[in-house]
Legacy VTK file of the C-alpha trace (Angstrom):
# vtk DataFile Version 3.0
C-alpha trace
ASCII
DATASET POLYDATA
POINTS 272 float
4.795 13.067 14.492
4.119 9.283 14.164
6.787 6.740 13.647
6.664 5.618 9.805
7.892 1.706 9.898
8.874 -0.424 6.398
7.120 -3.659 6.393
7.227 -6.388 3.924
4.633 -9.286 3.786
3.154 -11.036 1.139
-0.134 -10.494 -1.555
-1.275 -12.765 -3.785
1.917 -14.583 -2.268
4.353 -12.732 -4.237
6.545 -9.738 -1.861
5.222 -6.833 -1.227
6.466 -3.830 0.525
4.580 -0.883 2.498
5.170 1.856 4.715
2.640 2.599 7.755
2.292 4.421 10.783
-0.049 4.940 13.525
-3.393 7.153 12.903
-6.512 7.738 14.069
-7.754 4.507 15.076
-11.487 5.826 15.140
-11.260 6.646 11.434
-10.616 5.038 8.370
-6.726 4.527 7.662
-5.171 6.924 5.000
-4.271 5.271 1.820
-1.578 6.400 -0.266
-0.849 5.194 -3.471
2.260 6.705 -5.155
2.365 6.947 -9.071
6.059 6.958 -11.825
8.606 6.669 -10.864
8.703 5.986 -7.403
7.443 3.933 -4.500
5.226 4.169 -1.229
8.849 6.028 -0.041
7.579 8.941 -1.341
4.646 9.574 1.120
7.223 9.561 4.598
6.201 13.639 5.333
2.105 12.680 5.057
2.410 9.067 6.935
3.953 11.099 9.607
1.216 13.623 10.118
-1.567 11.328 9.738
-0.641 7.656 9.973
-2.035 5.497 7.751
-0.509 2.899 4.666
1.560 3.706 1.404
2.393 0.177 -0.376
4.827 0.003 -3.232
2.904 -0.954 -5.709
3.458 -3.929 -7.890
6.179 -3.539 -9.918
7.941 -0.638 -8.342
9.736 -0.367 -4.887
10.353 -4.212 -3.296
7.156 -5.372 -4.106
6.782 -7.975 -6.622
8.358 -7.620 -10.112
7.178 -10.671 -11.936
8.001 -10.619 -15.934
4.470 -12.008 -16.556
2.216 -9.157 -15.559
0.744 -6.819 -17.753
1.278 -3.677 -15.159
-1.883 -1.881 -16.805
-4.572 -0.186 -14.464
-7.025 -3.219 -14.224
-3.949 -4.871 -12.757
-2.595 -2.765 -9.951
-5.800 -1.855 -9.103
-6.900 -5.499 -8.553
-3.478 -5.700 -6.483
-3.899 -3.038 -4.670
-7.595 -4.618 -3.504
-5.776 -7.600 -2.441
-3.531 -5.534 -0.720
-5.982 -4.036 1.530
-7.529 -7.647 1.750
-4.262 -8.823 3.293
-4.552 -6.253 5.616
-7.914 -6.166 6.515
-8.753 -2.762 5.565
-12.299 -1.743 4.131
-12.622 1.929 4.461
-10.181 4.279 3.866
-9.554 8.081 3.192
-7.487 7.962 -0.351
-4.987 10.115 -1.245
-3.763 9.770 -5.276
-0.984 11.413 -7.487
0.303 10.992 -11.093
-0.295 7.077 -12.199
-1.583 6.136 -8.366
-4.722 8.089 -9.401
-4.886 6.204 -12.174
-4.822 3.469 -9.727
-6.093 4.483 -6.981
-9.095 5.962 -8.850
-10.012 2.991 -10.623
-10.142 1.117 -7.595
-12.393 3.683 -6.108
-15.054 3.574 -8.535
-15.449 -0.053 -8.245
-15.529 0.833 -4.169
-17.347 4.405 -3.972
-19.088 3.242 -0.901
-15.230 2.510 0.882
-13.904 5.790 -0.135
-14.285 8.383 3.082
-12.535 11.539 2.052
-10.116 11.759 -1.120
-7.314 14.058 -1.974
-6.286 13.665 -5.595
-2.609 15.543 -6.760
-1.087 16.285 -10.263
-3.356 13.259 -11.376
-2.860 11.132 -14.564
-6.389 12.435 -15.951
-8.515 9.520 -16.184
-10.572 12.658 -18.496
-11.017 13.224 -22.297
-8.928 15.491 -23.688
-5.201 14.732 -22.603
-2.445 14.206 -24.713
1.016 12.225 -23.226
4.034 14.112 -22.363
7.363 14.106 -24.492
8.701 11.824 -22.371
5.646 9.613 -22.368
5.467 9.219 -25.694
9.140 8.086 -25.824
8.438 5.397 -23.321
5.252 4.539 -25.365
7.410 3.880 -28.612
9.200 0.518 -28.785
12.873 0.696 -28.711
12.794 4.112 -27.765
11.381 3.661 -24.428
14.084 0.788 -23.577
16.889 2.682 -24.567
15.801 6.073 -22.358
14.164 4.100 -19.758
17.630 2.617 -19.398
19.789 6.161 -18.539
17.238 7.217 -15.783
19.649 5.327 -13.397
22.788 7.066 -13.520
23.076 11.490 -13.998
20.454 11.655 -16.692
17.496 11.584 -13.672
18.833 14.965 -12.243
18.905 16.248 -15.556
15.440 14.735 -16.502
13.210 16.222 -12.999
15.109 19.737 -13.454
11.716 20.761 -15.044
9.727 18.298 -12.539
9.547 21.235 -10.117
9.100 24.876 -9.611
11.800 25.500 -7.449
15.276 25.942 -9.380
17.450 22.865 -9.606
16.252 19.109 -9.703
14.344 17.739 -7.600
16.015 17.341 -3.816
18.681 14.594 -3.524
16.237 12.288 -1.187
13.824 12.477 -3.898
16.331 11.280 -6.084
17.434 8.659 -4.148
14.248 7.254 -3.837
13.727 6.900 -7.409
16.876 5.206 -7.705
16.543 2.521 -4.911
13.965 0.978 -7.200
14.614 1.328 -10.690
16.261 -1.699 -11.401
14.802 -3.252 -14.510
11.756 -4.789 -13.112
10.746 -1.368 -12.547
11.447 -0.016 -15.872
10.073 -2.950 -17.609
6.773 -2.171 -15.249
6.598 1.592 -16.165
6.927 0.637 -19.928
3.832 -1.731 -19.538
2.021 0.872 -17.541
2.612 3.327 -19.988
2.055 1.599 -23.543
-1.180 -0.105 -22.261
-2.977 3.597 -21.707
-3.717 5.792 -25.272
-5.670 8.642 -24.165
-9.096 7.146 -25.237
-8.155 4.461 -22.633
-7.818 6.670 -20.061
-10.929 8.425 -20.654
-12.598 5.096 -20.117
-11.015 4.208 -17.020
-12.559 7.850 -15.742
-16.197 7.092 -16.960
-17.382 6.159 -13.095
-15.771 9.210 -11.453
-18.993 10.789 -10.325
-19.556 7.495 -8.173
-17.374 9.319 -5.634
-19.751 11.496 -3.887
-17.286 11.372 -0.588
-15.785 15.201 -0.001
-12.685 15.593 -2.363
-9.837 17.999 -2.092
-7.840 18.646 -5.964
-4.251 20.146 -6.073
-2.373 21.005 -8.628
0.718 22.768 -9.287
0.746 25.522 -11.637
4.425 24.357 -13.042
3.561 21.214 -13.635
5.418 20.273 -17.061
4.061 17.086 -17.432
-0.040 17.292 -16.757
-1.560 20.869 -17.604
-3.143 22.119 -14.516
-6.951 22.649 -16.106
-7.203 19.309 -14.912
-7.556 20.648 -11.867
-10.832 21.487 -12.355
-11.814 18.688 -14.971
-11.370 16.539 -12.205
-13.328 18.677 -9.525
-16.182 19.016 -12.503
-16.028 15.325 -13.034
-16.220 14.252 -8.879
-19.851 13.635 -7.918
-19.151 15.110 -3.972
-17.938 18.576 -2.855
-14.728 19.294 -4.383
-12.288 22.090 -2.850
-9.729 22.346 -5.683
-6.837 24.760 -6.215
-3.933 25.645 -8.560
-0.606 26.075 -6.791
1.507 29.114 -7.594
5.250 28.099 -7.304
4.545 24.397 -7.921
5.398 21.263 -10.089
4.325 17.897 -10.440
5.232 16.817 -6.669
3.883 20.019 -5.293
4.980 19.873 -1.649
8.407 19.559 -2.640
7.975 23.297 -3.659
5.400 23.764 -0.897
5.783 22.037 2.113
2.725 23.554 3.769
0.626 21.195 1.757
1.436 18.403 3.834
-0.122 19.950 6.617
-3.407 21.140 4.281
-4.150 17.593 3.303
-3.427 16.648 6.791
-5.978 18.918 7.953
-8.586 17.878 5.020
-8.613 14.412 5.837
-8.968 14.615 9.784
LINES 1 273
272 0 1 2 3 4 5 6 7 8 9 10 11 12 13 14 15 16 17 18 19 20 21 22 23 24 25 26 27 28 29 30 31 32 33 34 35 36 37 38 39 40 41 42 43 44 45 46 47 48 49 50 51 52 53 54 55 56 57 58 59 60 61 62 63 64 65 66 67 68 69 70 71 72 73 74 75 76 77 78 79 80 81 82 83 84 85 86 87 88 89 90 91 92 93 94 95 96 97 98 99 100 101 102 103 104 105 106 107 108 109 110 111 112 113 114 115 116 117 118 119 120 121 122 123 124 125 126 127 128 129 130 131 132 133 134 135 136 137 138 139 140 141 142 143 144 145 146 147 148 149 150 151 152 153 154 155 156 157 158 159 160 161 162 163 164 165 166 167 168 169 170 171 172 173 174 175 176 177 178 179 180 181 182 183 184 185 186 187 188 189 190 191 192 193 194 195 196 197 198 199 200 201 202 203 204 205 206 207 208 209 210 211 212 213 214 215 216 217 218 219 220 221 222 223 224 225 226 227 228 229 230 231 232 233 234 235 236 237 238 239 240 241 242 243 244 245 246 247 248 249 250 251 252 253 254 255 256 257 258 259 260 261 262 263 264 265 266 267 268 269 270 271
């Protein structure tokens, strides 16, 4: 397995933080971009198997947390192109869950032609048709969102990911832990941004472009997802304009290879 190192540099010339180890260096680095509410942490299992680069994205992990940006899509996806700017990347092979498909995806269809291979995962759907999550719409409502953005910190986040996953329990302690190292209130003040600047009809729009990507795609999904319903799965798969492998996981939630650790090795395997 390859060596995953933290390294911390500088875009736009505000901190940023990213996690990278050694891959193929005849093929286009991996890209990982990590959605709510963690950080490029949360991709350690895949850098290992494949090398490649998982930034925090602005706003979450140690990357910046400035009070003056908006934290929409437009935004981190503009970052996010400066971020491979700073580190000279052009190609890449993308892999995407929750918001970092919103992300990651938008960024993509302005890039098609950059995109190698893509694996997209218990996506934000960037489709018609999707409603917000009970706990989305209470960080969408003003006053609301503060006051249950603010108890994720302490006990209330092993109480809140007991339904994140399909295995019984919330989610593993390191996952946990990750989520906590960078919720501090620049975080929460991002994910409430992120959140209220998205209505569904938004999203749709940000999804218009998807059949740009005519690269070979791979779509998970995990069957226990509570938060995204997995026909998505296929809305994205129908929506892609390359050959799509896509699957719904049996005995899986919204991370899926915390319940099924094999994946890391399938999307391992896609992208080589």
């Amino acid at each position: 397995m390859a060596e995953v190192r933290e390294e911390h540099g500088e875009v736009g010339g505000e901190p940023a933080r990213w996690f990278s180890a050694e891959g193929d260096p005849a093929r286009p680095p991996v890209l990982y971009v990590h959605g709510v509410p963690t950080s490029g942490r949360l991709w350690t299992p895949f850098l290992e198997r494949t090398g490649g680069l998982a930034p925090d994205l602005a706003g979450f992990g140690r990357s910046t947390k400035r009070a003056d940006h908006p934290y929409d899509v437009p935004f981190l996806a503009g970052w996010l192109e400066r971020f491979l700017e700073a580190r000279g990347v052009d190609r890449v092979r993308l892999v995407v869950q929750d918001w970092g498909a919103g992300v990651g995806l938008a960024w993509a269809q302005e890039h098609p032609e950059r995109v190698e291979r893509l694996v997209v995962m218990d996506a934000v759907p960037l489709l018609p048709g999707y409603r917000w999550h009970r706990i989305a719409r209470a960080w969408r409502t003003p006053v609301l969102g503060e006051l249950s953005m603010g108890l994720l910190g302490g006990p209330v986040l092993g109480l809140v990911t007991r339904e994140s996953n399909a295995t019984r329990g919330p989610m593993p302690r390191a996952f946990l832990d990750l989520v906590k190292e960078g919720l501090d209130q620049g975080t929460q003040r991002a994910i409430l941004r992120l959140y209220r600047s998205a209505p569904p009809d938004e999203l749709a729009r940000l999804g218009e472009r998807l059949g740009a990507l005519r690269c070979p795609a791979l779509v998970l999904w995990g069957a226990q997802d509570p938060y995204i319903p997995s026909h998505f799965c296929e809305a994205y798969a129908n929506a892609l304009g390359g050959p799509v492998e896509h699957e719904v996981l049996d005995g899986a939630g919204h991370w899926p290879w915390y319940d099924r650790p094999e994946l890391v090795d399938r999307v391992a395997q896609f992208l080589v």
